[in-house]
Backbone as CSV, one residue per row, in Angstrom:
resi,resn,N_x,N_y,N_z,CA_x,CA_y,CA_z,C_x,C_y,C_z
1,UNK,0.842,-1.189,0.000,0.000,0.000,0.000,0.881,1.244,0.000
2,UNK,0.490,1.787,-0.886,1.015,3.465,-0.865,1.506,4.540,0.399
3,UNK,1.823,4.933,0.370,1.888,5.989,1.541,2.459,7.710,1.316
4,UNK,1.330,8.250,1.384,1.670,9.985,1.170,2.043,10.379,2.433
5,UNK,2.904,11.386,2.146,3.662,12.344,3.096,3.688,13.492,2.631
6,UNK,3.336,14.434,2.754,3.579,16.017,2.241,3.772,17.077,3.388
7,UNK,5.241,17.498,2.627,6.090,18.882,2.818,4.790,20.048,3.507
8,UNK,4.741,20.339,4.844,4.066,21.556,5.267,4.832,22.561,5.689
9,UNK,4.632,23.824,5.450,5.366,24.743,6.463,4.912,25.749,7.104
10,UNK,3.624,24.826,7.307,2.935,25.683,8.625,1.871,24.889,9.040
11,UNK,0.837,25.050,10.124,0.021,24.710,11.010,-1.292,23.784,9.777
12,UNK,-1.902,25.483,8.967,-2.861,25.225,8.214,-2.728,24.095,7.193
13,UNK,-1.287,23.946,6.348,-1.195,22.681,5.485,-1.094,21.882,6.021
14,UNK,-0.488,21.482,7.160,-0.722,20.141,7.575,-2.208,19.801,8.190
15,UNK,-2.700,20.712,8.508,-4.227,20.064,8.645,-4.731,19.793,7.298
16,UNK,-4.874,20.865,6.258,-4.654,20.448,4.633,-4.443,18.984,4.652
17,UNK,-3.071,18.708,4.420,-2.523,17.592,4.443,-3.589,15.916,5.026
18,UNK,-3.722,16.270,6.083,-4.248,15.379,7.014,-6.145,15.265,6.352
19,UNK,-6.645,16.336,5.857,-7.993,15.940,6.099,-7.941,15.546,4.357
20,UNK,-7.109,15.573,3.597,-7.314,15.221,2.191,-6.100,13.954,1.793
21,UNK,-6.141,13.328,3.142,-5.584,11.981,2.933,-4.475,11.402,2.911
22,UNK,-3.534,12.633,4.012,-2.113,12.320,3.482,-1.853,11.446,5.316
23,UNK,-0.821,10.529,4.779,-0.136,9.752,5.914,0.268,9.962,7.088
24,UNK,1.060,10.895,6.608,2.101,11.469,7.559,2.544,12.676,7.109
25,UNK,2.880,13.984,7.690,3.317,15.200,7.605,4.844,15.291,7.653
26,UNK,5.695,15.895,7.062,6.702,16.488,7.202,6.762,17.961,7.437
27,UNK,7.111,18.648,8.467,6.616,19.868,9.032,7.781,21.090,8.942
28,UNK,7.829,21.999,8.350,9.584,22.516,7.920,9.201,24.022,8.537
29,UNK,9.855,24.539,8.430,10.115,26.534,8.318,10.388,26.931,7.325
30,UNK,9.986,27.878,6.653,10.758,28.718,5.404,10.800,28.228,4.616
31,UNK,9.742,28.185,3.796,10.172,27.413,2.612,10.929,28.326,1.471
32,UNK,10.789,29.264,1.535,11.503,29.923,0.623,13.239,29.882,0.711
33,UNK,13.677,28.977,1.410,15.242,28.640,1.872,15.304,27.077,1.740
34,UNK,13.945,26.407,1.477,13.964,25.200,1.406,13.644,24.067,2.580
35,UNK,13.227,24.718,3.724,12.627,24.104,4.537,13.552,24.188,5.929
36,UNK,13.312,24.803,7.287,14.227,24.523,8.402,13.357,23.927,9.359
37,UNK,14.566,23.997,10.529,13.453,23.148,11.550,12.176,24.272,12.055
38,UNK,10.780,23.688,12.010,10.350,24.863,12.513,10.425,24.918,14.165
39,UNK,9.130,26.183,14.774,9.886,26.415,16.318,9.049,25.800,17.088
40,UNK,9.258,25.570,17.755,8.695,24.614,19.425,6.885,25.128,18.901
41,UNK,6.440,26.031,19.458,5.059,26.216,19.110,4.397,25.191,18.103
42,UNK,5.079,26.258,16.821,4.237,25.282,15.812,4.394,23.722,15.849
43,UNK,5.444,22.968,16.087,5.175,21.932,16.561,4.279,20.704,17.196
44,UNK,4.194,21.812,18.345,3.521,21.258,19.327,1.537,21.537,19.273
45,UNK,1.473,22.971,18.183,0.156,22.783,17.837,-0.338,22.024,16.943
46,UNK,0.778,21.351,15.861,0.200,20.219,14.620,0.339,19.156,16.260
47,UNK,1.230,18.610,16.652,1.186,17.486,17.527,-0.649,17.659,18.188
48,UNK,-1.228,18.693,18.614,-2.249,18.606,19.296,-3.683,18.158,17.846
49,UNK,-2.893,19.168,16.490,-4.301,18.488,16.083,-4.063,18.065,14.616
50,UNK,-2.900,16.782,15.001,-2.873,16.101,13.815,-3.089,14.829,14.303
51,UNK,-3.754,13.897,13.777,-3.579,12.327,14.461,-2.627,11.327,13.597
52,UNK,-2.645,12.120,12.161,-1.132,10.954,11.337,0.172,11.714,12.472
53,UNK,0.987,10.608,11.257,2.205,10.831,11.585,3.025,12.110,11.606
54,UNK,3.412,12.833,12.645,4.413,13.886,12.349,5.750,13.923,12.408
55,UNK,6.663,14.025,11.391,8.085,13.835,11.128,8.270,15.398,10.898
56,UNK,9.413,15.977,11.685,10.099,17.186,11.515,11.413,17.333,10.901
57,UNK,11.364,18.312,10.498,12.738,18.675,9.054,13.734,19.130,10.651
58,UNK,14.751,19.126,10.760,15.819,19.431,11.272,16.762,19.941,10.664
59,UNK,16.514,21.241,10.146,17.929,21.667,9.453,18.388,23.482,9.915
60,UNK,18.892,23.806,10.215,19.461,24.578,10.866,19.317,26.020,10.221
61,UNK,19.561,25.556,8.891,18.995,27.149,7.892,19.094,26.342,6.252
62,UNK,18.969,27.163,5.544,18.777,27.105,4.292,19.910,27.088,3.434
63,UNK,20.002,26.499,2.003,21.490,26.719,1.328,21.627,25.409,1.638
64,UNK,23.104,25.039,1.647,23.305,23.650,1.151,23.456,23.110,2.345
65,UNK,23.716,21.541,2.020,23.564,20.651,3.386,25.058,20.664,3.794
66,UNK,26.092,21.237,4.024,27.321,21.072,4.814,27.147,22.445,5.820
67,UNK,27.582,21.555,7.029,27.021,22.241,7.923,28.324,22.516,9.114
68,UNK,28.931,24.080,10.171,29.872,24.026,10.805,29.372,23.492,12.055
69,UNK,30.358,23.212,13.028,30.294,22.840,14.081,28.818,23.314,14.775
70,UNK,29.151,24.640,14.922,27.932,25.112,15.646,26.767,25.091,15.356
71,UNK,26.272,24.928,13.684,25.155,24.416,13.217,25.100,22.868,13.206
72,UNK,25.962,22.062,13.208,25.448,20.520,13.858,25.535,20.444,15.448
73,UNK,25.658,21.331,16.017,25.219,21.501,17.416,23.855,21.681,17.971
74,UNK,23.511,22.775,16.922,22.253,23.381,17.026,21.468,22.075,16.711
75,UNK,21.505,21.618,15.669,20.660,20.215,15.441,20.274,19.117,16.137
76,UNK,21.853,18.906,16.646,21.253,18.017,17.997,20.890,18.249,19.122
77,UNK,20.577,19.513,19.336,20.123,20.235,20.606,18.341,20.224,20.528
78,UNK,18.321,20.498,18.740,16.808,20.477,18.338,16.210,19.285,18.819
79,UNK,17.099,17.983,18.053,16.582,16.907,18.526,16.621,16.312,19.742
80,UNK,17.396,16.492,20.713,17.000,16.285,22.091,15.505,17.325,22.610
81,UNK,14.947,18.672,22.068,14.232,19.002,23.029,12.954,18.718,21.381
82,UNK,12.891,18.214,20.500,11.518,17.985,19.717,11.455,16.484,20.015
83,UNK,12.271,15.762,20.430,11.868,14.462,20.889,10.989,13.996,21.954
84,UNK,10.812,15.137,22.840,9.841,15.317,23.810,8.571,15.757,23.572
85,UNK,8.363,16.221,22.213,7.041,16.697,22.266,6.126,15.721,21.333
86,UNK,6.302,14.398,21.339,5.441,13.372,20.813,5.617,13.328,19.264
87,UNK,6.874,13.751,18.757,6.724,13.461,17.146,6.815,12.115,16.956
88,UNK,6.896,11.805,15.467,6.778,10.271,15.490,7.779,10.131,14.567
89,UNK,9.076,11.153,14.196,10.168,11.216,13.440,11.026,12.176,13.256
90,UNK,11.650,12.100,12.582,12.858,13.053,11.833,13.317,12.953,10.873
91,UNK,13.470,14.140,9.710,14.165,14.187,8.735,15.424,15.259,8.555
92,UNK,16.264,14.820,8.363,17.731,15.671,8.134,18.635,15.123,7.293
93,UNK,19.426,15.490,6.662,20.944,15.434,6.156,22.016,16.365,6.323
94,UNK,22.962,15.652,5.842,24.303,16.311,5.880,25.128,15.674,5.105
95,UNK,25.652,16.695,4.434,26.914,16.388,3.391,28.097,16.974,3.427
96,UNK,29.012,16.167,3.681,30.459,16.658,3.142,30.790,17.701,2.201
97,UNK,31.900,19.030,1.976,32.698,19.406,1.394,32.534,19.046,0.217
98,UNK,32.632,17.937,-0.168,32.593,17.553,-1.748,31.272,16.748,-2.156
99,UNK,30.447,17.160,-1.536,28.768,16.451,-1.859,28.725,15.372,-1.283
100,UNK,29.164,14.620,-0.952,29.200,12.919,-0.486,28.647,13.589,0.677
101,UNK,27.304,11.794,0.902,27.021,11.838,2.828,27.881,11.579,3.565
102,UNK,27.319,12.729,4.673,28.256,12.676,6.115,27.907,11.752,6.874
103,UNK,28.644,10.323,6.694,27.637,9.263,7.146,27.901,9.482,9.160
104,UNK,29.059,9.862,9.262,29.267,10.151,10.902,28.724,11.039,11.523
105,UNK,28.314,12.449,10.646,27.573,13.612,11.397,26.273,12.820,11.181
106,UNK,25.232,11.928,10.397,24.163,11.531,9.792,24.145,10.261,11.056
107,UNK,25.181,9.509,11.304,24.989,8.604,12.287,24.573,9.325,13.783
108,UNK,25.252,10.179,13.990,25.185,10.505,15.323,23.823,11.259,15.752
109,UNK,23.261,11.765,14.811,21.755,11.922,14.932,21.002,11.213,14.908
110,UNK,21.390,10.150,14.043,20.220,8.984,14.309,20.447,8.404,15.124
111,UNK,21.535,8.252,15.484,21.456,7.913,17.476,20.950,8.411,18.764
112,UNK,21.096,9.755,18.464,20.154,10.686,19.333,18.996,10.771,19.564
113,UNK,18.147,10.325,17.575,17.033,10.322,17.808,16.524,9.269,17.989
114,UNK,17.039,8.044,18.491,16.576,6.577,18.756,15.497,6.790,19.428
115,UNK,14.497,6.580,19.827,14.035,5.360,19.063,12.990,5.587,17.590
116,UNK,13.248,6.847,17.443,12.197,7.583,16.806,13.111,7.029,14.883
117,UNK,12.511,6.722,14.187,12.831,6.707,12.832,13.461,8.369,12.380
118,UNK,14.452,8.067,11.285,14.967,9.424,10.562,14.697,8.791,8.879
């Protein structure tokens, strides 16, 4: 069986989303940068009135996926305090300098976010 997921970046599309049949939400900021993590609030108001799945974008800002210290800091700081508010996932990347995945910065988040799927 199929399964839809659609890109929201705000409150109203993911209810969108949800009452015209979609699976699960992916929930971002800004789309005009391509999607960041959004902020604690909005979060926590799709968590109150979505009943699919909610998976959050984790990305720190916009532009490409190589990211400095202090922005893969920020990320896993996100994901220690959005793991508490009942999501049911995570989506992120990270790439190396020369485009290749950062499979060690990419591991260590998905360790963080255990038990939750990325």
């Amino acid at each position: 069986m199929k399964k839809i997921e659609i890109a929201c970046f705000n409150l109203d599309s993911a209810i969108i989303a949800q009452n015209t049949g979609a699976d699960r939400v992916e929930l971002c900021a800004d789309m005009l940068v391509g999607g960041t993590t959004p902020i604690i609030e909005t979060i926590q108001q799709a968590r109150e009135k979505l009943t699919i799945d909610l998976y959050v974008m984790i990305r720190s800002r916009g532009g490409n996926f190589v990211y400095s210290d202090s922005e893969f800091e920020q990320m896993k700081s996100e994901i220690e305090t959005i793991k508490k508010l009942d999501v049911n996932g995570f989506v992120f990347g990270i790439l190396k300098d020369d485009n290749t995945i950062n499979i060690e910065q990419n591991k260590v988040l998905v360790e963080l976010a255990n038990p939750f799927p990325c």
